[in-house]
N, C-alpha and C positions, 0 to 999 in steps of 0.2 A: 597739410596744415600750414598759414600761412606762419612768416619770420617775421616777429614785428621787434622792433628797436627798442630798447627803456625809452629813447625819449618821445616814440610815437605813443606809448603804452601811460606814460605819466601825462600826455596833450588830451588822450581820450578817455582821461579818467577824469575828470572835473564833469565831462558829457553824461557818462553812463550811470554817474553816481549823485547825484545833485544834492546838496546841505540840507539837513534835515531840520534846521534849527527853525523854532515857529514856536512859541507860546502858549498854541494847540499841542503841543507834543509831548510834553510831559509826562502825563498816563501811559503814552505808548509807548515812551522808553523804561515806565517798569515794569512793561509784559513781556523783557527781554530773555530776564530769568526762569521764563515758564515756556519756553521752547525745549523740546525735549533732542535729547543726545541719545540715541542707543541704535543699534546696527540691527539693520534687517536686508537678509539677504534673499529672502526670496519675495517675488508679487507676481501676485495672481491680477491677470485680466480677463474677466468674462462676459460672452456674448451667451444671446439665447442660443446656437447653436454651438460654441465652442468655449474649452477655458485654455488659456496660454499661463503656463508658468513659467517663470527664468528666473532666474540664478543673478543676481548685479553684485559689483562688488563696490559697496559706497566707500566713504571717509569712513573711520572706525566710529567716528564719533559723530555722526550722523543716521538718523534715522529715516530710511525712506520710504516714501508714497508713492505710490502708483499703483491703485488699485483700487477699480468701484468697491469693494467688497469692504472697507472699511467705515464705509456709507450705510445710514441705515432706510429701507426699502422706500421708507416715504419722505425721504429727501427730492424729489420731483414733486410732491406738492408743496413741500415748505419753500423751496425754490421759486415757486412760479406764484407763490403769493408777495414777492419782492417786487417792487416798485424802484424804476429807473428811470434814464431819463434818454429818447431819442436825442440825437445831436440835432437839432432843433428846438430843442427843448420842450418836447410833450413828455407828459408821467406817461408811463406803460411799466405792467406786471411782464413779468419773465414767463409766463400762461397764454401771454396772448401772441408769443412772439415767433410759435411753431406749434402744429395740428399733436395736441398732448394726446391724444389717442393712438398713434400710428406715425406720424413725424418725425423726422432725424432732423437734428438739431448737433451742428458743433459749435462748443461755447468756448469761445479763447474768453480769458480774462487776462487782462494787460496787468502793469505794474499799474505808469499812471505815463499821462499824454505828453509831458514832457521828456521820456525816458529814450534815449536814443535803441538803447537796447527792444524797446516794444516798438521802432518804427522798424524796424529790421523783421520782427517778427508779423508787425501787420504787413508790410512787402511782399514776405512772404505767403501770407492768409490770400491779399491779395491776388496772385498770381496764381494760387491755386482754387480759388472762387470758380474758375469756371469748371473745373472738374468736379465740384460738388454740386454745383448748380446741374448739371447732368449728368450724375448721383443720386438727384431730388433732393438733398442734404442742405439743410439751412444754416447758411453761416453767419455767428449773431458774435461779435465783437466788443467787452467793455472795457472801459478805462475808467483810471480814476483821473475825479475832476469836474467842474462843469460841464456844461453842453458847448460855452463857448470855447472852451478849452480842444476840447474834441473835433470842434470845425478845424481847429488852425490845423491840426493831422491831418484829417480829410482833406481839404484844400492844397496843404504842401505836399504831401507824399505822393500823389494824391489816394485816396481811400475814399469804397462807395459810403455813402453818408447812409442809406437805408439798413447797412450790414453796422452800422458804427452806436454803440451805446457811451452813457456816462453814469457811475457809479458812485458822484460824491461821498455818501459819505459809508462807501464800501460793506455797503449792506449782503452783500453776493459773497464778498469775501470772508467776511466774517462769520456768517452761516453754512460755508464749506470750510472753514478752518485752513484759509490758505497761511501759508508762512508769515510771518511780519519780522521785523527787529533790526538792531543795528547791526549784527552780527551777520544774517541772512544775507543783508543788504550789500557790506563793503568788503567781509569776511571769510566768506565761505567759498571751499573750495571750486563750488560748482560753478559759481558767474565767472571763472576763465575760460570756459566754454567758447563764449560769446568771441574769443582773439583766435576761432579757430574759424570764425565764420567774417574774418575782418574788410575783405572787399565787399562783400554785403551789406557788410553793415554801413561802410564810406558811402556805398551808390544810395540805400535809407535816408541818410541824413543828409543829402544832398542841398534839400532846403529844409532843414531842423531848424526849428527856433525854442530857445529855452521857454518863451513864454506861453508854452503850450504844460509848462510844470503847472501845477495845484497850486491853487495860493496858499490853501491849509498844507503846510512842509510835510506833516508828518505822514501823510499820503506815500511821499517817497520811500519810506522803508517794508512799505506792500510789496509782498512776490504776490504772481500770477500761479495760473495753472489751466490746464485745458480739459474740460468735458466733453462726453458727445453723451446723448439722450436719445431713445427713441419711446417718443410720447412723456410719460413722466419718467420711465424705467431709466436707470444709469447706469449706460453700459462700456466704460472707461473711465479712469479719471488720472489725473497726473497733477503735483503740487508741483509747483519750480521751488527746486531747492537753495537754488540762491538768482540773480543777476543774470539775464540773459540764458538761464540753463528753460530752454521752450521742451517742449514736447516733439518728436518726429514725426511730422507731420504726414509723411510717407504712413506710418505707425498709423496715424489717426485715419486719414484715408482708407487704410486697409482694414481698419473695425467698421468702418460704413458700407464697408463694399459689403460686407458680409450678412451686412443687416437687410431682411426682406424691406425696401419701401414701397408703400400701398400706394 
């Protein structure tokens, strides 16, 4: 784990965390209090061929997810009746974006495009694209934000623009029940994660630019989370519990491998 200094830790915090203030935000700071707190120590992950349980041992006062099973069966069609936007800006449903019969599909969803912490994790998606792509496995990436928002990542990091979505006004997120809040966002235990993966995240932001943030602020206090699907079925799922806390991608890898692709 890397040794990082208070004052390198207080330079890359204004990065990671960006001002939520916006006049759009209002609402969404009083759905702070409806974020739940209770400890769950076991999650089930299940494949058509196999289930995996473990044992985690969260913050007491943290409730955690990771577990299709708390989805209900016909979350794959309500999904794919969503509408997004290509980083070039075409509408497209979440239906048309992998073969819902038979298809594996991994779905990151990012915070949002400004977030240094989600260029660290698109990096990562990145470099591991070509293991999926000869997996047969579709890797479909969204952000919150415009389309043009979404170029400035693709271009600076750089990231393939056809793998790259945009979810202004967080339609995906809010129908998987990802985390939101002030608390999530600047507070919670699990975004120190992110200072254990710190040379990665430097090489990421290599060319960052804040103005790849949401012009709507309140975007910023969105967590992410990672699906994989095969056809409509969900067969994984994981919510970020706070800030840079991604999924193991190794993990996610290894439910595809598993999965027959037609």
């Amino acid at each position: 784990m890397a040794t990082v200094s208070t004052e390198t830790l207080q330079a890359l915090r204004p990065l990671c965390f960006t001002s939520p203030k916006s006049p759009k935000s209002s609402y969404r700071f009083r759905r702070i209090s409806t974020i739940e707190y209770r400890p769950r120590l076991v999650t089930t992950i299940s494949s058509p061929t196999s289930t995996h349980r473990a044992i985690s041992r969260p913050h007491p006062r943290l409730r955690v997810r990771a577990s299709a099973a708390e989805f209900q069966a016909s979350i794959g069609d309500a999904l794919g009746d969503v509408s997004i936007f290509t980083a070039s800006g075409d509408v497209v449903l979440f239906k048309d974006l992998w073969d819902q019969t038979e298809g594996v599909a991994v779905v990151a969803l990012l915070r949002h495009f400004g977030c240094p912490c989600c260029w660290e994790l698109a990096s990562a998606l990145k470099e591991s694209k070509a293991n999926f792509d000869t997996a047969g496995v579709k890797l479909i990436a969204v952000g919150i934000g415009t389309p043009n928002k979404s170029q400035l990542l693709a271009e600076r990091l750089p990231f393939p623009m056809d793998c790259l979505y945009a979810d202004p006004d967080r339609k995906a997120y809010d129908l998987l029940g990802l985390y939101y809040g002030l608390g999530r966002t600047f507070f919670n235990p699990a975004s120190a994660k992110v200072f254990s993966r710190f040379e990665a995240l430097q090489k990421a932001v290599k060319n960052y630019t804040i103005e790849a943030t949401p012009d709507d602020r309140s975007g910023v206090l969105q967590q992410g989370g990672m699906f994989v699907f095969k056809g409509k079925q969900l067969l994984y799922a994981r919510k970020d519990e706070g800030t840079g806390d991604h999924a193991p991608l190794d993990d996610v890898f290894d439910i595809c491998c598993k999965v027959p692709v037609a």
